[in-house]
KEFI-740348 format. One record per residue (C-alpha): residue number from 0; residue in one letter; x, y negated, z negated. Coordinates in Angstrom, 2 decimals, decimal comma. Example, Ala and Ser with C-alpha at 12.3 -4.5 7.8 and 13.67 -1.06 7.14 Angstrom:
! KEFI-740348
@kolvex=0 tortor=a u=12,30 v=4,50 w=-7,80 $
@kolvex=1 tortor=s u=13,67 v=1,06 w=-7,14 $
END
This chain:
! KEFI-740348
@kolvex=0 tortor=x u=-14,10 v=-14,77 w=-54,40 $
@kolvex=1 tortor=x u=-10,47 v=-16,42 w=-53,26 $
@kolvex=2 tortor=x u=-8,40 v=-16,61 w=-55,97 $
@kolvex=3 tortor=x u=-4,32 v=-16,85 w=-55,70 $
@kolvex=4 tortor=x u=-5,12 v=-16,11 w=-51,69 $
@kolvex=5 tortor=x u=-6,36 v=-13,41 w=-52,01 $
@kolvex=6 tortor=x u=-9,79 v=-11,98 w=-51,16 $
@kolvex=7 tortor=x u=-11,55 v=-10,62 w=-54,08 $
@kolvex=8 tortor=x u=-8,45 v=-10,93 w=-56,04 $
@kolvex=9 tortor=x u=-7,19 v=-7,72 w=-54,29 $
@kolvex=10 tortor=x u=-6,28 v=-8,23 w=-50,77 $
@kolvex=11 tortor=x u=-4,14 v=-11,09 w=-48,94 $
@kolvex=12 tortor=x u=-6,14 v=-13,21 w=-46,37 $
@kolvex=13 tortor=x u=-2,81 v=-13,43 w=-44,08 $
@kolvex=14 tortor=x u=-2,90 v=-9,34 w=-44,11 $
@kolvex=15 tortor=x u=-6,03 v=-9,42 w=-43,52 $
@kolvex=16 tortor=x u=-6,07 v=-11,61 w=-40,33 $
@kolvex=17 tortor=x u=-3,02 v=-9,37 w=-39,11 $
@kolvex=18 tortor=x u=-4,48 v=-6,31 w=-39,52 $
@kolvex=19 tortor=x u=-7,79 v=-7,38 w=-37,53 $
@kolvex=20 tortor=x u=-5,30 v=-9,14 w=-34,95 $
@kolvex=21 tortor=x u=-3,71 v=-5,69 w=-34,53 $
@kolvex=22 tortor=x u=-6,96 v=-3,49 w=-34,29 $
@kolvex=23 tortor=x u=-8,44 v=-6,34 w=-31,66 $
@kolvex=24 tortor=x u=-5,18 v=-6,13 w=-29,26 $
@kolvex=25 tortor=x u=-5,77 v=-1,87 w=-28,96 $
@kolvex=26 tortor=x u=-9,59 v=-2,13 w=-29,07 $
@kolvex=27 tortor=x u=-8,40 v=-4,36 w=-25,66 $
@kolvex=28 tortor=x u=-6,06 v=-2,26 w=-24,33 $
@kolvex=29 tortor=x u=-7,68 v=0,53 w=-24,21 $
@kolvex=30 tortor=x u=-10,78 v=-1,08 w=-22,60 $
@kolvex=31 tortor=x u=-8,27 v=-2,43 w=-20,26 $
@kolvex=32 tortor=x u=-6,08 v=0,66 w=-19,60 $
@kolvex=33 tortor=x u=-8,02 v=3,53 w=-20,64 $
@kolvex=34 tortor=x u=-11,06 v=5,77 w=-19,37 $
@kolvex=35 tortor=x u=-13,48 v=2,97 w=-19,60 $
@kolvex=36 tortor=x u=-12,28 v=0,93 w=-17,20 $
@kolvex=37 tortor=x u=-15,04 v=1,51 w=-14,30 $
@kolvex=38 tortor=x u=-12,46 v=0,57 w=-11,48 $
@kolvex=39 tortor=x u=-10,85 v=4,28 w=-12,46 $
@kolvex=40 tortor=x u=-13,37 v=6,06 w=-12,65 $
@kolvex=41 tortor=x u=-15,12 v=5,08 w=-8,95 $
@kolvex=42 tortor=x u=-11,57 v=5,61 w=-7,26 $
@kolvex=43 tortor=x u=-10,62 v=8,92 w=-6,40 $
@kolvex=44 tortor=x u=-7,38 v=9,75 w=-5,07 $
@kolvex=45 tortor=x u=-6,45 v=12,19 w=-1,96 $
@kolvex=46 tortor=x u=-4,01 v=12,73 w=0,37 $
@kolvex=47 tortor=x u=-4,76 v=10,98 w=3,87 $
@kolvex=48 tortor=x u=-3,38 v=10,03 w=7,32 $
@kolvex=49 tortor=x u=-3,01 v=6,87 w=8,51 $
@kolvex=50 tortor=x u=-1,33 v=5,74 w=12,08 $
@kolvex=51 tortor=x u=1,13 v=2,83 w=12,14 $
@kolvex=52 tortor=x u=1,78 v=1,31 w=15,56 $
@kolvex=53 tortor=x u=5,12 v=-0,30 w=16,39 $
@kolvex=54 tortor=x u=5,35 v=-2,24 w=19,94 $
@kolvex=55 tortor=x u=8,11 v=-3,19 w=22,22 $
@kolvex=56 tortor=x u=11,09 v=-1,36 w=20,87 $
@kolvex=57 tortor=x u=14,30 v=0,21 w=22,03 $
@kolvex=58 tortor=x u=14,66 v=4,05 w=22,66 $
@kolvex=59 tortor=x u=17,36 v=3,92 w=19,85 $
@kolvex=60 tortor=x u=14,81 v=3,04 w=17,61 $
@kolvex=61 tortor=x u=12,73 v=5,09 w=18,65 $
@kolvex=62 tortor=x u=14,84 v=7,72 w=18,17 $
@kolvex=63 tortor=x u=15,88 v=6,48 w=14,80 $
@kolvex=64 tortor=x u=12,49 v=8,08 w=13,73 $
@kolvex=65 tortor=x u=12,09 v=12,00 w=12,77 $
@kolvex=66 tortor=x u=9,31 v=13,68 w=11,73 $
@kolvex=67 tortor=x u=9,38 v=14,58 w=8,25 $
@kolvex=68 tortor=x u=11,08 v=11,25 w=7,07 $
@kolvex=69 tortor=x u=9,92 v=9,62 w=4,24 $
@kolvex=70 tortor=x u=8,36 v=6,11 w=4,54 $
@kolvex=71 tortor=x u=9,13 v=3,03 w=2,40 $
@kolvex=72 tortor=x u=7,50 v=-0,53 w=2,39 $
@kolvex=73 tortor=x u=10,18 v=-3,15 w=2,69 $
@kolvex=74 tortor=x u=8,85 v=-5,69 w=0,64 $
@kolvex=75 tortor=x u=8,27 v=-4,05 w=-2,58 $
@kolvex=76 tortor=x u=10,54 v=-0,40 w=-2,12 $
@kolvex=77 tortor=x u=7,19 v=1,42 w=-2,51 $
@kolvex=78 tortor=x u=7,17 v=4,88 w=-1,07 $
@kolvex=79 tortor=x u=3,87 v=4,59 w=1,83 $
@kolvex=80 tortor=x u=4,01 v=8,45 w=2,90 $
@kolvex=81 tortor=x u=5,64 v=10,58 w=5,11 $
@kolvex=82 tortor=x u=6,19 v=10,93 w=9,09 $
@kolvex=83 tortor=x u=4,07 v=13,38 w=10,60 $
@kolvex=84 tortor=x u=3,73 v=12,81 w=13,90 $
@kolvex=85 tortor=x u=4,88 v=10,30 w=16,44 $
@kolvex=86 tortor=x u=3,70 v=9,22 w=19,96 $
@kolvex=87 tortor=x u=5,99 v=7,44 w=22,54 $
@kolvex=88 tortor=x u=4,95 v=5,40 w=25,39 $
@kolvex=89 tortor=x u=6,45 v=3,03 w=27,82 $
@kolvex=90 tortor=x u=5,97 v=-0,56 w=26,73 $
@kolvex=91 tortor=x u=3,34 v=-2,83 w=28,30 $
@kolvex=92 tortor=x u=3,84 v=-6,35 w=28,96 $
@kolvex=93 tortor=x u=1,91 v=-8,87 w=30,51 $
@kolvex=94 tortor=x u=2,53 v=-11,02 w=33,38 $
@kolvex=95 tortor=x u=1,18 v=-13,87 w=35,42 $
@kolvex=96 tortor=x u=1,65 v=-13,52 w=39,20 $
@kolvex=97 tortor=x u=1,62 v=-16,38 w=41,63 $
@kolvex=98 tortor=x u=-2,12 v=-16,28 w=42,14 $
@kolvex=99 tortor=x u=-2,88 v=-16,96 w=39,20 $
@kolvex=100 tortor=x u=-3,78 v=-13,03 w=37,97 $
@kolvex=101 tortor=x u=-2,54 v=-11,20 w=34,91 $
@kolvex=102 tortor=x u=-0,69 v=-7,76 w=35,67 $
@kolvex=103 tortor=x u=0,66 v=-5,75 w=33,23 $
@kolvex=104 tortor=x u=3,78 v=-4,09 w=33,91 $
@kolvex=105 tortor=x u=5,82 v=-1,09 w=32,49 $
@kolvex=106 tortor=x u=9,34 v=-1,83 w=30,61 $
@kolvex=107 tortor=x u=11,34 v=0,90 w=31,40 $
@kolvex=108 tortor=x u=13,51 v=-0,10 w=28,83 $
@kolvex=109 tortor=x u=11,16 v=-0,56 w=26,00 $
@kolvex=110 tortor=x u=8,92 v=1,60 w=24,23 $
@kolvex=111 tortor=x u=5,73 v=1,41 w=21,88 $
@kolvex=112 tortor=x u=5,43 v=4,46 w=19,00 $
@kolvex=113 tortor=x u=2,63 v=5,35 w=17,02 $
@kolvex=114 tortor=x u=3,43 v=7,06 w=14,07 $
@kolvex=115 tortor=x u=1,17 v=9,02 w=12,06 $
@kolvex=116 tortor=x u=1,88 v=8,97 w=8,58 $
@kolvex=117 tortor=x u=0,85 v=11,32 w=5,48 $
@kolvex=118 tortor=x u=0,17 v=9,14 w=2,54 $
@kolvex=119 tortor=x u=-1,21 v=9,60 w=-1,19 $
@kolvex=120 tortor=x u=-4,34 v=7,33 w=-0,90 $
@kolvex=121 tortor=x u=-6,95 v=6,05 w=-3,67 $
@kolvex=122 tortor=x u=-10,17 v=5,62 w=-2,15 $
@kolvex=123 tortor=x u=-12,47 v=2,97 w=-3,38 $
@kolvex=124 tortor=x u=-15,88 v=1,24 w=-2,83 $
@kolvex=125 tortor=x u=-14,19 v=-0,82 w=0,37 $
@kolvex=126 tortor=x u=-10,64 v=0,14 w=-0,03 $
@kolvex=127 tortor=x u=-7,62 v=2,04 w=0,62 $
@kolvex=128 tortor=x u=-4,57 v=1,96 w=-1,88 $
@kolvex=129 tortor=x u=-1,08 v=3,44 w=-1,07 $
@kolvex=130 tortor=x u=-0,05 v=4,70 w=-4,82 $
@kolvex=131 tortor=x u=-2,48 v=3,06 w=-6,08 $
@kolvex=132 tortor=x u=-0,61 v=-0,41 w=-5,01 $
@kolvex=133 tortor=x u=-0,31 v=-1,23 w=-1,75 $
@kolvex=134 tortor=x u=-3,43 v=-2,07 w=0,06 $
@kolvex=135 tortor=x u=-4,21 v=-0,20 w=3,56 $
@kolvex=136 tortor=x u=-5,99 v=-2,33 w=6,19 $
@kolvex=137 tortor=x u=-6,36 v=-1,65 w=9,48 $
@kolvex=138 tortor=x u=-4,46 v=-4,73 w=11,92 $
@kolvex=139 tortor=x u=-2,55 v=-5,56 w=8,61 $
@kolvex=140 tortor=x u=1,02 v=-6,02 w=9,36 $
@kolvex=141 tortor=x u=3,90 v=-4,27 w=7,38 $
@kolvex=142 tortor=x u=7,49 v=-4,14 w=7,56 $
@kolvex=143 tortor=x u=8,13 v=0,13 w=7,03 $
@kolvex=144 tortor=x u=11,48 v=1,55 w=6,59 $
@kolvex=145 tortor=x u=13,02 v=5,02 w=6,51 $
@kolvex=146 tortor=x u=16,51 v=5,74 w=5,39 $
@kolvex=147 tortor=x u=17,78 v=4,99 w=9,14 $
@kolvex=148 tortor=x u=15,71 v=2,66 w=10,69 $
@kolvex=149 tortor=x u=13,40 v=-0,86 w=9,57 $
@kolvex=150 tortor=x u=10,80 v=-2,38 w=11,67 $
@kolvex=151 tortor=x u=7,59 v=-4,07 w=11,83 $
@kolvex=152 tortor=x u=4,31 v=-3,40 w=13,33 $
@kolvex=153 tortor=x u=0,47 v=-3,04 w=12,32 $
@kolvex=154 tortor=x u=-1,94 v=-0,32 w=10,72 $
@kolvex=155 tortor=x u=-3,72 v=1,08 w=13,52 $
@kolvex=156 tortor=x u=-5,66 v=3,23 w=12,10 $
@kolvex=157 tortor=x u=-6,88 v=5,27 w=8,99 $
@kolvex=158 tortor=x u=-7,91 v=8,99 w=9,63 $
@kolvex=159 tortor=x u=-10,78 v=10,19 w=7,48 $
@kolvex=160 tortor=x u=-11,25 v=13,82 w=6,68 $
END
């Protein structure tokens, strides 16, 4: 049966073990990669809205925003969507007065912005994906940037068709 190292004195036991070492590694990558992999096949990808809230700013940040800008996440350069539509309100703050209460009071000089964002989104079982990515929570924190302005704030919301 083995005879020089060879099996049945035709082929070599080395190419043999490379050859099924080679046919193992893209029987595994395409269970990995390809249309079998169930996590594929139960997302489906859309186009959604999301809003993005970002508190106690400047007006010159503010107006550092423009609808139709394209969003970036700071940490990995990832495109997150596009600016849609944005909200501006006075800033809130909260203070204690002498008896003891808690007020809140307008900043004239500070503003809070809700932007609404238009962003290609996978949808699975419990979760959102930016790009498939960059998970979308709502109350998870980000650091966004467009090509004129960077700032942080929180995911306030994901709108649902």
């Amino acid at each position: 049966m083995f005879k020089n190292g060879k099996l049945f004195n035709k082929i070599n036991i080395i190419d043999l073990c490379v050859v099924l070492v080679i046919v193992l590694l893209i029987v595994g990558a395409v269970v990995k990669f390809g249309k079998f992999n169930s996590k594929t096949e139960e997302a489906s990808q859309s186009t959604m809205e999301y809003r993005f809230a970002v508190n106690n700013i400047r007006d010159y940040t503010v107006d550092a925003f423009v609808v139709g800008d394209s969003v970036y996440d700071s940490q990995s350069g990832a495109y997150i969507g596009k600016i849609t539509n944005i909200e501006k309100n006075e800033a809130k703050t909260y203070e204690a007065i002498s008896t003891g209460e808690v007020i809140d009071v307008k900043n004239p000089y500070k503003f809070d912005i809700l932007l609404t964002i238009e962003a290609p989104i996978t949808v699975e079982k419990d979760a959102y994906y930016i790009n498939n990515t960059i998970e979308l929570k709502v109350n998870s924190a980000k650091t966004i940037e467009t090509k004129y302005v960077k700032t942080s704030g929180i995911v306030y919301d994901i709108l649902e068709d």
